[in-house]
N, C-alpha and C positions, 0 to 999 in steps of 0.2 A: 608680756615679759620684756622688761629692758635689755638691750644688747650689754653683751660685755664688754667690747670695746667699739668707740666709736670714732669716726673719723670727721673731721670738718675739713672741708676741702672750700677756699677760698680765692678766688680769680684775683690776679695782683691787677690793682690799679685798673679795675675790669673796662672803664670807658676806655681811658688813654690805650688797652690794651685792642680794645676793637676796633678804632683809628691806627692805630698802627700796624691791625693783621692786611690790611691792601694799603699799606703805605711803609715797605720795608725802610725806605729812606728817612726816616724819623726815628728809628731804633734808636739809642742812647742821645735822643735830639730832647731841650726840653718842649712838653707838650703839657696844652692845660683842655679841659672839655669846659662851656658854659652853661648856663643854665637856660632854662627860657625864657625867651627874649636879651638872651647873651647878656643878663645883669651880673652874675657872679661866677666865679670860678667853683665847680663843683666835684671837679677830677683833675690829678695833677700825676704828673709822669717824676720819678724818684728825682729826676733832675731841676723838677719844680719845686719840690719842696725842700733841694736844697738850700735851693736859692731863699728858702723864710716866707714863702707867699702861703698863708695859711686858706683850711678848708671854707670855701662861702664865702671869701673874701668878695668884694663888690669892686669889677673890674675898675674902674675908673682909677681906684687905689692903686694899683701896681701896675696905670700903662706904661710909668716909666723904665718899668724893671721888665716887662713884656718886649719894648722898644730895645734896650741894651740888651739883653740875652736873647734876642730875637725867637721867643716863647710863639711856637705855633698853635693858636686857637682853633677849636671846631665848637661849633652851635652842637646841641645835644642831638641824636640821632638815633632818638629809641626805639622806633623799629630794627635798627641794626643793633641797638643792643639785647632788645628783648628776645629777637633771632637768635642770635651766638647764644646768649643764656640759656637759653631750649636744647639744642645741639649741647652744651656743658650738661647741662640736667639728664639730659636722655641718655649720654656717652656712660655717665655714672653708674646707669641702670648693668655695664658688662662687669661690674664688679659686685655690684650686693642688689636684691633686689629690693632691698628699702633704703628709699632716699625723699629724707625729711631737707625739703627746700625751704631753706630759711630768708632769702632774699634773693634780687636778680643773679647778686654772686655769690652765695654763700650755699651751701647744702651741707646736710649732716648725713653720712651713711651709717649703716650698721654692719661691721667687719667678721661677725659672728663666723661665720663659714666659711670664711678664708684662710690664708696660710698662715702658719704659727710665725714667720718675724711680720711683724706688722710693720716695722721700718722697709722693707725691703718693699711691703707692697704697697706701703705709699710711696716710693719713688714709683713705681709702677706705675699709680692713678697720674701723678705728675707729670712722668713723661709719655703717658699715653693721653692725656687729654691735650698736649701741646703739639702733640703729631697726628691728632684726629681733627682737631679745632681750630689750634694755633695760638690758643689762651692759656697763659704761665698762669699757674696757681700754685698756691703751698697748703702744705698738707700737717692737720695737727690733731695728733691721736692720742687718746685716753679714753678711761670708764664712765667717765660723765661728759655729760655738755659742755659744763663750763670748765672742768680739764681739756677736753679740746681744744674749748675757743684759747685756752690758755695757752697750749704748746703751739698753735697756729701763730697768735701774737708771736712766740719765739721763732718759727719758724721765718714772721717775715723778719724777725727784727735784729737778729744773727746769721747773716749770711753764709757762716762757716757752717749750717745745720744744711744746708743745699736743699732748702725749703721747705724738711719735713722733719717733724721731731716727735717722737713716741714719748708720752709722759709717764709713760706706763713704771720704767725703771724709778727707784725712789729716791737714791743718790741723784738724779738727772732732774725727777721733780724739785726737790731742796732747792738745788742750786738756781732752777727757772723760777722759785716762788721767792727766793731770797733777792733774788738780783731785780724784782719787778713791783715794781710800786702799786700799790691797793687798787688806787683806782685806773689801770689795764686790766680788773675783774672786769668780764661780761655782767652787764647790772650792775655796778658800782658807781653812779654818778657822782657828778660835785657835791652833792648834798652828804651823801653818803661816805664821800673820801674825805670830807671834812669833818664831819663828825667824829668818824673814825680815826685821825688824828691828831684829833682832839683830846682823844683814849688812848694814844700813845700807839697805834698801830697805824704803822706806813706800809709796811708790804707786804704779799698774797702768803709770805710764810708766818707772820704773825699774825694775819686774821685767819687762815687754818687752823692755828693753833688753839682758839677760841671756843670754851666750850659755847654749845646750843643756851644752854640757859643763862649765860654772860650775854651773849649778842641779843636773846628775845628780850632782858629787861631796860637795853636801847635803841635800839631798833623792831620795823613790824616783819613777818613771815619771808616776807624778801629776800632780807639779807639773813635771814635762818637757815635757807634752804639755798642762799649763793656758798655759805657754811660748809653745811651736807654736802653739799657736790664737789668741792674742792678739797674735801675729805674722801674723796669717793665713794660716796653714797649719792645713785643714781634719783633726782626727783623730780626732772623737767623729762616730761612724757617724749618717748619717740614716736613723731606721727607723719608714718612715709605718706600721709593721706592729704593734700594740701588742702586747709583752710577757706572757705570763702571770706572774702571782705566782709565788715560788721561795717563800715563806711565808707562809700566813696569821695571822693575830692576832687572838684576841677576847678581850678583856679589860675589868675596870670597875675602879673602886674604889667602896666602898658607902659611903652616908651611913648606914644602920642596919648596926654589926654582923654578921656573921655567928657563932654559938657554936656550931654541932651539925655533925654530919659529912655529913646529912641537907639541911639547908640549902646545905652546900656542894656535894654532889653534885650537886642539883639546877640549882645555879645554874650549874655547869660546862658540866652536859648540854647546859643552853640555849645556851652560849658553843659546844662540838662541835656542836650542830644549826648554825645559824648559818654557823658554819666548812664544816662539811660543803656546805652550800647555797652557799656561795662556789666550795668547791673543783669541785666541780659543773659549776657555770656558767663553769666556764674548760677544763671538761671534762678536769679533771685527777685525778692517782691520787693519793695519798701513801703515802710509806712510812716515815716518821717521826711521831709524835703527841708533844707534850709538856703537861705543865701546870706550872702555879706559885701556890703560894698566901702568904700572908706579912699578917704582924700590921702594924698603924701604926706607922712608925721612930719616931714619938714615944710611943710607949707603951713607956717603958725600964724596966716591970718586969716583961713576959714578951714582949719581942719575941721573934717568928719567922720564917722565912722559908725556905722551901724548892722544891725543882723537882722532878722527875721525868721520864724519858722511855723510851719504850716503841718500837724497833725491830722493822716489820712483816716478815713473809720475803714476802710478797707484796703490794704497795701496792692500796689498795683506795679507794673513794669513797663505801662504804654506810655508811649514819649508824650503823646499828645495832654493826657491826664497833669503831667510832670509837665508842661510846657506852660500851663492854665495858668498852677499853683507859683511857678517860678514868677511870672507878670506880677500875677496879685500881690506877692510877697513883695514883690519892688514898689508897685504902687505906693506900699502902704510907708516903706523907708526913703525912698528919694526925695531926694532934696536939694532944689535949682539953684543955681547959679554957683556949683561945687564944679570943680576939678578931679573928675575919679580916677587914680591914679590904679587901684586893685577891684577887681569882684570874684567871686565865687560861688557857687552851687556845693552843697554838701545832699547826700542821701545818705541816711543814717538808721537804724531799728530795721536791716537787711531780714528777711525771711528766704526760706526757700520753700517753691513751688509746693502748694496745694491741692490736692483734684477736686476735691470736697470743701473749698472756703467759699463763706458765704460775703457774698457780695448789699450794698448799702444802695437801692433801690434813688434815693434824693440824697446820696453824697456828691460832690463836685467831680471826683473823678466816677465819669460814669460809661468808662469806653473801657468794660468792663466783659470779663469772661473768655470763650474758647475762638471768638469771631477778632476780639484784639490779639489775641497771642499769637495767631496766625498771621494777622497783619503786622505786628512786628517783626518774625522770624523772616516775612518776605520781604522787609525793609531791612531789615539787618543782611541777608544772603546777597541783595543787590546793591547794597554799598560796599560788601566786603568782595564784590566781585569786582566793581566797576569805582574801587576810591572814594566812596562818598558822592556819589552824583547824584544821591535822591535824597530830597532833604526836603523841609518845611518853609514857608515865604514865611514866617515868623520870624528866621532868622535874617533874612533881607543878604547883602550879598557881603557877610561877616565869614571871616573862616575861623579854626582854633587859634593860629596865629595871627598874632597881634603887629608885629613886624616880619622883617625879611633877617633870616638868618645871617649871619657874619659869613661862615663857612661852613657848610652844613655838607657832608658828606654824602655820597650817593646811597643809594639802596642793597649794596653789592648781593646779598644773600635772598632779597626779597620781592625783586623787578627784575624783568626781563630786560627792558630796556638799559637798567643801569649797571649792567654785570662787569664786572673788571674785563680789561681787556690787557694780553700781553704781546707784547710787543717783540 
């Protein structure tokens, strides 16, 4: 049964926000986070985006305006973001006990059994997650998902709402769907907001307005059912249950070059370790492996770019198996005398654990069964005890990162060694 009313609770600016919980002196400072391998800006503090420096921008674009407004960088720091995230997720848990996590900042609860003003106790969630955590979020409540995401947007985007708006009132709806253009719908992309004003609707009060059988005879089930819910009529499942990955991704792009097939291989293994270690911990099989390697699009006198994929007969989760296929697959695409600027590893066709699957006697992967599962679980407990110190000579002495951080903040929540200290 869907909740009646739901809440989407949203972490502001959630990187910029977790460099800023052990570094009070940067409060209304502008602050940007990077990406990996510090190429693009991929978190920006409200004082960055005043300044016009847009999302993924590619640093080199904006050093000058970095220089003038003396914009403070940090290199990405995901283990201290995926920390603080958990701690957000689990603090959630003292107000409902269903909570549908929708990304590292984002979660939807279900308000069903709490107090009759809902406004009152989303300030609640708001100012008790900033005094448990230290992380500002806003709070945006209605009967559907995407009425939520919808008062959340207003939430951040009217400061006079003190970051929590109940959409629930319908004078209060009107005026949020009037004032807000089509495409700030959750699921609304550019494809989608063009079209639709193409048809002469611009904003979330005109495509509500819309009956279902107008929107299905230009549009597919999508934007039917983004319809329904902003009518509220509940259609996106509430599932406090989180999802395993259907694919994993590990991928860089390098600031130095890669030229040897050696180098590559190396650097893959590390991206299949990695991956494998994820697939792992969701306690999942795969029966797919891909890779992708490919020169800089701007290097127009020997761009390259190619893929590869290798179909298992029997899905497996041993690195060793996953380490074979990643080689072979590069064997088969490399090609000398390139400059590989990107590679990647994909695991893809995810399963979960078996007791009963039958295994492929003369398939490739054949480090197979209850004698590998065990040898990864004690490969997996002894890296995650001792940082990765046991690893494979396939990868030669390659790590995930590719370079050295710009400014890469400490561990504060997740090493002993790197705890804040006060003064």
């Amino acid at each position: 049964m869907a909740p009646k009313n739901i809440a989407l609770v949203d972490c502001n600016n959630f990187y910029v926000s977790c460099e800023r919980l052990f570094r009070p002196d940067l409060a209304e400072k502008p602050v940007a986070v990077l990406s990996n391998n510090d190429g693009c800006i991929v978190a920006r503090s409200q004082e960055v985006k005043r300044l016009g420096i847009k999302m993924a921008v590619p640093l080199y674009q904006v050093k000058h305006l970095v220089k003038q407004h003396n914009i403070q960088l940090f290199s990405s720091n995901y283990t201290l973001y995926a920390d603080l995230s958990a701690r957000i997720m689990q603090s959630l848990e003292a107000f409902s006990p269903n909570v549908d996590v929708y990304s590292i900042d984002e979660a939807f609860i279900d308000l069903d059994s709490q107090y009759a003003d809902l406004k009152s106790q989303g300030f609640d969630i708001k100012n008790s997650l900033f005094r448990w955590v230290g992380i500002p979020v806003s709070v945006g409540i209605g009967p559907t998902k995407t009425l939520a995401k919808l008062a959340n947007y207003a939430a951040k985007k009217w400061p006079n709402s003190g970051g929590v708006v109940d959409i629930n009132e319908p004078l209060r709806r009107q005026k949020i769907m009037q004032r807000t253009e089509v495409g700030e719908v959750w699921g609304v992309g550019r494809q989608y907001r063009q079209k639709l004003n193409q048809l002469g609707i611009y904003t979330v009060w005109e495509l509500q307005a819309q009956s279902t059988c107008f929107i299905r005879q230009y549009f597919n089930i999508g934007l039917v059912q983004i319809v329904q819910e902003l009518q509220g009529r509940p259609v996106h499942a509430f599932n406090p249950i989180a999802k395993a990955k259907q694919q994993i991704v590990c991928s860089r792009s390098f600031k130095k070059k890669l030229h040897s097939q050696k180098e590559l291989a190396q650097t893959l293994s590390v991206f299949c370790l990695r991956s494998a270690e994820k697939l792992r911990a969701q306690q999942g099989f795969v029966k797919q492996v891909s890779i992708f390697i490919c020169s800089s699009p701007f290097d127009h006198e020997c761009t390259y770019s190619e893929k590869a994929h290798y179909r298992l007969k029997s899905a497996t989760q041993d690195s060793r198996d996953l380490l074979k296929i990643v080689r072979n697959l590069l064997s088969q695409i490399y090609k000398s005398g390139i400059a590989y600027q990107q590679a990647g590893v994909v695991l893809s066709d995810i399963h979960p654990r078996h007791e009963n699957q039958q295994y492929d006697l003369f398939s490739l992967e054949n480090s197979q069964g209850n004698k590998s599962n065990q040898l990864m679980k004690t490969l997996d407990d002894i890296n995650s005890r001792f940082n990765n110190k046991l690893s494979f000579a396939s990868i030669g002495n390659k790590t995930l990162q590719q370079s050295l951080p710009i400014n890469r903040s400490k561990a504060y929540t997740t090493n002993w060694n790197e705890l804040a200290s006060v003064k």
